[in-house]
C-alpha positions in Angstrom: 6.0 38.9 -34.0 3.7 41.0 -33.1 1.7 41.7 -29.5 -0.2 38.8 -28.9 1.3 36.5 -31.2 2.7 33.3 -30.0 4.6 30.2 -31.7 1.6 27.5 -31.6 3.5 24.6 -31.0 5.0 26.4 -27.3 1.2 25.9 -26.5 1.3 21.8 -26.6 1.5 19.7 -24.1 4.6 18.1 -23.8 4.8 14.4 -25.5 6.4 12.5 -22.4 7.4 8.8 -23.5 7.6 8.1 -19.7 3.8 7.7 -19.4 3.7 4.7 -21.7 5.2 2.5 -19.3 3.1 3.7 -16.3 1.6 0.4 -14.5 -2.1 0.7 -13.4 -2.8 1.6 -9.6 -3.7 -0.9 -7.1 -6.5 0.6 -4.8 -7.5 -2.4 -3.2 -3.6 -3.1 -2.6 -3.8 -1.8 0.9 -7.4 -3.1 2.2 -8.0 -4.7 5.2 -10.5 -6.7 7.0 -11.3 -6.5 10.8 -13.9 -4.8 13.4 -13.6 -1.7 15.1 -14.9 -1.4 17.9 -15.2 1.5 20.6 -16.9 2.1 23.9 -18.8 6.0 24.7 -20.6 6.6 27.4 -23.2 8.6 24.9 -26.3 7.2 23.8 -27.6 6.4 20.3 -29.7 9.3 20.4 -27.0 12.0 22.0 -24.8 10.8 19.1 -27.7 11.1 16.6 -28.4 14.8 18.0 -24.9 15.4 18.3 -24.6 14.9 14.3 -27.5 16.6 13.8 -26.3 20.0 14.8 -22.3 19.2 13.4 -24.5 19.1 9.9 -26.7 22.5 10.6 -23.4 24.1 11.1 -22.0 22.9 7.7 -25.2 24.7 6.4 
């Protein structure tokens, strides 16, 4: 073997037999319905500033 040469079949992924019997994911398994609910002494439009400026400094 020369520089650069490589045995093609070290370059396949690995046939795992385990991922045949992988059962689908749930993502609704854990869901929950309710309220939140929360009290702030801020107004609508502090909060809506307050955003505002948290997304100009993203920028």
């Amino acid at each position: 073997m020369g520089f650069g040469s490589y045995d093609e079949s070290e370059q396949q992924q690995p046939q795992d037999d385990a991922d045949e019997d992988v059962e689908a994911v749930n993502v609704h398994e854990h869901d929950h319905d309710g309220q939140l609910e929360f009290e702030s002494d801020a107004t609508t439009d502090q909060l809506v500033s307050q955003l505002g400026a948290m997304k100009d400094d993203e920028e």
